[in-house]
C-alpha positions as CSV (number, residue, x, y, z in Angstrom):
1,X,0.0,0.0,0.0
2,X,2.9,2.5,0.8
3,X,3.6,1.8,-3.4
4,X,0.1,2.7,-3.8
5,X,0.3,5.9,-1.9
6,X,3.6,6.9,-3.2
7,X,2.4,6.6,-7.1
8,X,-0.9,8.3,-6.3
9,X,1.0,11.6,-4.5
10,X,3.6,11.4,-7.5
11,X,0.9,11.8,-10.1
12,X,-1.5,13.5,-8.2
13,X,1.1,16.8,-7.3
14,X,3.3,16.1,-10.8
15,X,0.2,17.7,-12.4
16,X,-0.5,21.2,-12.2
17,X,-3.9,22.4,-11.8
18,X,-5.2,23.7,-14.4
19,X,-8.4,25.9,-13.8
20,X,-9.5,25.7,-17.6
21,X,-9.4,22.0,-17.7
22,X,-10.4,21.0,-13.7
23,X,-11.1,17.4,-14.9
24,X,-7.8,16.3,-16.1
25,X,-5.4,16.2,-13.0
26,X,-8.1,13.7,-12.0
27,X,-8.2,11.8,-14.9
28,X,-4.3,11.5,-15.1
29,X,-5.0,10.5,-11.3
30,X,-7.8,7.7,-12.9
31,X,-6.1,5.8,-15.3
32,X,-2.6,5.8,-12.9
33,X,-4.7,4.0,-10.0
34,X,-6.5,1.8,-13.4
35,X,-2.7,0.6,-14.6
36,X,-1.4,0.2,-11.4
37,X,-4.2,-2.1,-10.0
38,X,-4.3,-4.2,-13.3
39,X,-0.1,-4.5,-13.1
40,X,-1.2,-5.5,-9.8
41,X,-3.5,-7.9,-10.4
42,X,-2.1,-9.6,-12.9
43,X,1.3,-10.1,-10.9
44,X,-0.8,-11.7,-8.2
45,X,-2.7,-13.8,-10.9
């Protein structure tokens, strides 16, 4: 879980806000939890 937290607080503050598009620091934030759950998954698998 300390992975988990570490790669959500890299791409959650590597992405500057941006007040014209609001919705795409948590997109970015999105698909990093999707590819790391499904790397994660799959290792386990």
């Amino acid at each position: 879980m300390t992975a988990l937290k570490n790669i959500y607080q890299n791409g959650h503050f590597s992405t500057p806000p941006c007040q014209e598009c609001p919705f795409s620091a948590q997109t970015i934030n999105t698909v990093i939890w999707f590819v790391f759950f499904m790397i994660y998954f799959l290792k386990r698998a």
